[in-house]
N, C-alpha and C positions, 0 to 999 in steps of 0.2 A: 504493500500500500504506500510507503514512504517514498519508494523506487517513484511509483507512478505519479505519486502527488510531486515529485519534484518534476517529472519528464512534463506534466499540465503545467509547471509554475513557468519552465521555460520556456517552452512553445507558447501561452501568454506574453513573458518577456521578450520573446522576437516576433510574435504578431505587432505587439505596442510599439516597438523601435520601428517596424515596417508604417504604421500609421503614422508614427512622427515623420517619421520620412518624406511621406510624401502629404505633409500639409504645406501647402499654398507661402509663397512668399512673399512676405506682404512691404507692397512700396506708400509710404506715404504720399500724397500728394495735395500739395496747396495754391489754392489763385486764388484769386476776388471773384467771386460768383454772382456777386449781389453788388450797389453802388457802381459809380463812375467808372473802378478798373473793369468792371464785368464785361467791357468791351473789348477788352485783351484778355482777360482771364477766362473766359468762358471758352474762345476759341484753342486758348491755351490747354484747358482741360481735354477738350475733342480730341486734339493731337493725342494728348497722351492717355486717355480712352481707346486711341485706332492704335497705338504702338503696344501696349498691352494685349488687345484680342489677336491683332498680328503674330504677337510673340506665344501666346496659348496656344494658336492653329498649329503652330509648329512642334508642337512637344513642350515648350515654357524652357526654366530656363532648368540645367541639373535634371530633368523626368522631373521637376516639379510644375505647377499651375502658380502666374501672377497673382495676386491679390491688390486690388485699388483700394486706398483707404481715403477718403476724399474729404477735403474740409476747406472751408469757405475761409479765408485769413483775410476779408474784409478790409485790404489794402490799410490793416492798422498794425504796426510794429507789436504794440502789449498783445493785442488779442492774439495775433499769430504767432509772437514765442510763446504763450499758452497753449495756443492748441499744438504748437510743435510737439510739446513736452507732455501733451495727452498722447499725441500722438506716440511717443517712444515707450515711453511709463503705463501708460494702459491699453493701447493696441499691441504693441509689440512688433512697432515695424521695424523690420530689416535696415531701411534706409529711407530716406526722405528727398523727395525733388520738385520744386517749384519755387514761389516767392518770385511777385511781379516786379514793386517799387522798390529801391535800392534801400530805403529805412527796415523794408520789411526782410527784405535778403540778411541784411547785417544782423539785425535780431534772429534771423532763423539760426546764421552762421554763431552766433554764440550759445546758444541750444545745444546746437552741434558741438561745438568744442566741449561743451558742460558732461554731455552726456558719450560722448567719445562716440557715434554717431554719425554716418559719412551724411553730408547734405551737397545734391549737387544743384548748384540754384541756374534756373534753366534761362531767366530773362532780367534779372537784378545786374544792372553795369557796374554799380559804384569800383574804381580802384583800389578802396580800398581792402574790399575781399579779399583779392588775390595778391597785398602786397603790408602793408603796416596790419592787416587783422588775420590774413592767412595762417591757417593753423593744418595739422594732420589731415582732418576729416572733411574740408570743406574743398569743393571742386565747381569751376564756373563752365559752363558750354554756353553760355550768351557771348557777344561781346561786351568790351567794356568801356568807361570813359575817356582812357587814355586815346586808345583805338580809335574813336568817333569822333572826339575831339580834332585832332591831326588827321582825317580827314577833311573833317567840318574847314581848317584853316588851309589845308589844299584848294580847297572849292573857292575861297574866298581869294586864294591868288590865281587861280584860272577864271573867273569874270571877273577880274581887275578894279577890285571893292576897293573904297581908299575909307572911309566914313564907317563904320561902327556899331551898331545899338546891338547890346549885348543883353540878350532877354532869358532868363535860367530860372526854373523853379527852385525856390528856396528850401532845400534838403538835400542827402546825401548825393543822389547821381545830379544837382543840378549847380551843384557847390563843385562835387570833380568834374563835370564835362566841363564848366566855367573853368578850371585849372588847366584840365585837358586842351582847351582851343586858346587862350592865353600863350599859354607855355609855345607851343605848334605855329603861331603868327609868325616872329621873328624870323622863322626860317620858312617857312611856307609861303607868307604874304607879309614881307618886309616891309612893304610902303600903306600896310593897311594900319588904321589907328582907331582904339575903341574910345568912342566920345558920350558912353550914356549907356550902364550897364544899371539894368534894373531886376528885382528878384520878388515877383508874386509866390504866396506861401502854395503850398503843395493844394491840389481841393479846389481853387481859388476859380469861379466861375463869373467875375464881375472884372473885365479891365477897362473898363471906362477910365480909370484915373491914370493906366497907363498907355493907352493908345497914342493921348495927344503928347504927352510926354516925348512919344519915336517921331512922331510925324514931323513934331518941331525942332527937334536935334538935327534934321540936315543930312541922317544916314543915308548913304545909297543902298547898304543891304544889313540886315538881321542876323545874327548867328543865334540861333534858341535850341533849347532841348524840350519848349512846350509838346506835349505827349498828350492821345486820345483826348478826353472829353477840351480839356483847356486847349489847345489847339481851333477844336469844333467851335467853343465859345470866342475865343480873338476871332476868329474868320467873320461869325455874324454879325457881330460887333467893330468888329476893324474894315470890314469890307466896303458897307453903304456910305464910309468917309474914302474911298478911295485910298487906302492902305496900299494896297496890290500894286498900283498902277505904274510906281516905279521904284518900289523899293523892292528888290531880292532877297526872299527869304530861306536861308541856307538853313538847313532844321537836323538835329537826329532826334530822337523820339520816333523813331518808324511811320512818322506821318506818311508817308508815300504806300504805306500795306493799304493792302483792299477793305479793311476795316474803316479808315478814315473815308477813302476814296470812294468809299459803296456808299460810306452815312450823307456824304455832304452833296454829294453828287455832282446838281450843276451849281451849286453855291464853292466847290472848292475855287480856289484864287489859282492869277497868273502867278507869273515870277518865284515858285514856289522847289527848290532844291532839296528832296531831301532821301531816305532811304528806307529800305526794308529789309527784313530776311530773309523772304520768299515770297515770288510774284508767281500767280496761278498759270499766269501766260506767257511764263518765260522762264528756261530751262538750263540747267547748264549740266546737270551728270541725269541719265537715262532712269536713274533709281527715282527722279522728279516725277516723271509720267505716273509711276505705278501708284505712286504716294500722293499724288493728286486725285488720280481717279479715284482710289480707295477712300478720301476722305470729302470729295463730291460726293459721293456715293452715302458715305454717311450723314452727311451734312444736308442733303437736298438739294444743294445745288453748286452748279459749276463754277460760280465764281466764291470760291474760300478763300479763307481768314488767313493769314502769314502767321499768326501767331501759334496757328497750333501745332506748326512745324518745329517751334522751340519745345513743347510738350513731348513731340513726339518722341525730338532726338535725346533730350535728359533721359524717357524711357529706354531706349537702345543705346548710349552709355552705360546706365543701371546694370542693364543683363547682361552686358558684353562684361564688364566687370567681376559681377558674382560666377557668370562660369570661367572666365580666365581663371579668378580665385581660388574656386570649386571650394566654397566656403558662405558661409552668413556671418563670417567673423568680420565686424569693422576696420580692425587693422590689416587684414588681408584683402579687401573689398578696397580699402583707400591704395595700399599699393599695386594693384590692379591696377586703377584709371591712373597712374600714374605711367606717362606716357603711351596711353592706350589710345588708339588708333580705331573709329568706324565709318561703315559707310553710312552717308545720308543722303537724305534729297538735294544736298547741293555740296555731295563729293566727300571724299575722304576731310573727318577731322581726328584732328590729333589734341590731346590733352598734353600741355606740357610735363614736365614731370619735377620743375621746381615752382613755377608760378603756380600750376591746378589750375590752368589757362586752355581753354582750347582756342586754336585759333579758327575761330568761327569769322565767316564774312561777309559784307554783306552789299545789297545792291544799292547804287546810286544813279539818280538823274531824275530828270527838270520831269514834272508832270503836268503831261499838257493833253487839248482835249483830241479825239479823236473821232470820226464820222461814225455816224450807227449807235455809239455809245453816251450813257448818259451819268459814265464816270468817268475820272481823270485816269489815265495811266501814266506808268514809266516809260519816258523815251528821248533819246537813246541809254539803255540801259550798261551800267561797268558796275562788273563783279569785283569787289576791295576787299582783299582777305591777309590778312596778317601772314608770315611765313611763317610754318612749323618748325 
């Protein structure tokens, strides 16, 4: 009886290790769902919604099935290092990826650190992530301020800007892209000179006080990091004063995705430079096609959101990670993406392996209007990608 009660106790103990085995690995995931970022965070979710069921069709990752653990971080810093820290502490996720505004990034990135946690933050730019706060566990596949900045001050010595107004939201990515495009003038656009740098708070849906503020400064062109809704709001507001009409607005904030360009339609303005990270109708590695169609498909319709390509790809670094690892262990998980290498819809990236940088890139050019359509697009379109 002894014999056989031990032979049941085992076979118990290796059916139980077999069902642990194959429970589900669960990835956290956070955007703004609700409020003003919901227009990047929603689409941001889809992506990483289609990269998940993608990744299950195929076996998942290790023979095990993804797990989406999904929470609304309501584009507030407090609320989402809370729910990160539910998320770790009473879910039990594996790992965490998202976080849209760079206040909120930074807060998730010390969550991360606290709780030794890899966080890969999929669309937060600040610099400061990946360089005075970078720690072990934290990894970016967006770009970042440095990157957009020095751009942004290329643009401004190729349409030969001499005049200035410097327009930044007042918070993390709008304090470093201001550093980012500052710093990058000197050598970029030597003869250009900033004569009127202003900084509305984060949220901020009323610039009546600063429109006439640019108009009357004499700029010929704009350098801003206004993003979604603020953006939308300066257009309706800055337009019926003739804003547009000859002043150059040089933008990163991804204003040029089809989220803006859908919303505003024929109210978007001339003279309008700015960029995205993926344009539905315009391709540059073959893995585009398959990854558009499949998220048309999801979505209803053929013209999709740029943003949910950043969802997608945080998800496929994630996995490409845990099974390089072949592990749920953090520290083996962190040195995985550590110069790790995938494909995406817009070509091999690579993770650096001292920054926790990928060099992600993105597309730039003037949006202007085009026949049949009653949205702005990109054109002519240049791919700007940092070097691996």
């Amino acid at each position: 009886m002894t014999k056989r009660l031990l032979m049941l106790i085992a076979g118990a103990a290796v059916l139980a290790g077999a069902a642990v085995a194959q429970e589900p690995i669960r990835l956290g995931a956070m955007y703004p769902l609700t409020g003003g970022g919901a227009i990047y965070g929603v689409p941001a979710m889809a992506g990483h919604q289609l990269a998940i069921e993608e990744i299950n069709k195929r076996g998942g990752v290790m023979g095990r099935k993804l797990e989406s653990i999904e929470r609304d971080d309501k584009m507030n810093p407090s609320t989402a290092s809370a729910t990160m820290k539910e998320l770790i502490t009473k879910d039990n996720v594996h790992l965490v990826v998202g976080g849209l505004s760079s206040a909120v990034g930074l807060g998730m990135s010390e969550v991360s650190k606290q709780e030794k946690i890899v966080y890969i933050s999929t669309i937060a730019k600040t610099i400061q992530m990946t360089t005075s706060k970078l720690h072990p566990h934290v990894f970016r596949t967006a770009s970042n301020t440095d990157l957009e900045g020095d751009t942004m001050a290329m643009l401004v010595g190729k349409y030969h800007l001499k005049k200035l107004c410097h327009l930044q939201l007042d918070y993390a990515y709008g304090q470093d892209l201001e550093i980012g495009v500052v710093k990058a003038l000197p050598i970029r656009a030597p003869d250009a000179k900033i004569v009127l740098t202003l900084k509305p708070k984060l949220g901020a849906t009323d610039f009546n006080a600063f429109i006439p503020q640019v108009m009357a400064a004499g700029c010929d062109g704009v350098v801003s990091g206004l993003w979604g809704p603020h953006f939308v709001s300066w257009v309706k507001q800055a337009s019926p004063l003739g804003f547009f009409d000859k002043i150059k607005w040089i933008s990163g904030g991804e204003i040029a995705a089809h989220e803006i360009a859908g919303e505003l339609k024929g109210e978007y303005p001339d003279n309008v430079i700015s960029n995205t990270y993926e344009l539905w109708y315009h391709s540059i590695d073959p893995l585009h096609k398959t990854f558009q169609e499949a998220l048309a498909k999801k979505l209803g319709t053929n013209e999709t959101p740029q943003w949910a390509m950043l969802g997608y790809n945080g998800v496929m670094f994630a996995a490409a990670a845990i099974e390089k690892a072949k592990s749920l262990d953090s520290d083996k998980i962190a040195a995985a993406l550590e110069g790790l290498t995938v494909n995406t819809p817009v070509g091999k990236l690579t993770i650096d392996p001292k920054t926790h940088q990928a060099n992600t890139g993105q597309f730039w050019g003037p949006m202007v209007k085009k026949p049949g359509k009653d949205y702005r697009v990109m054109e002519p379109v240049e791919f700007i990608q940092p070097k691996s």
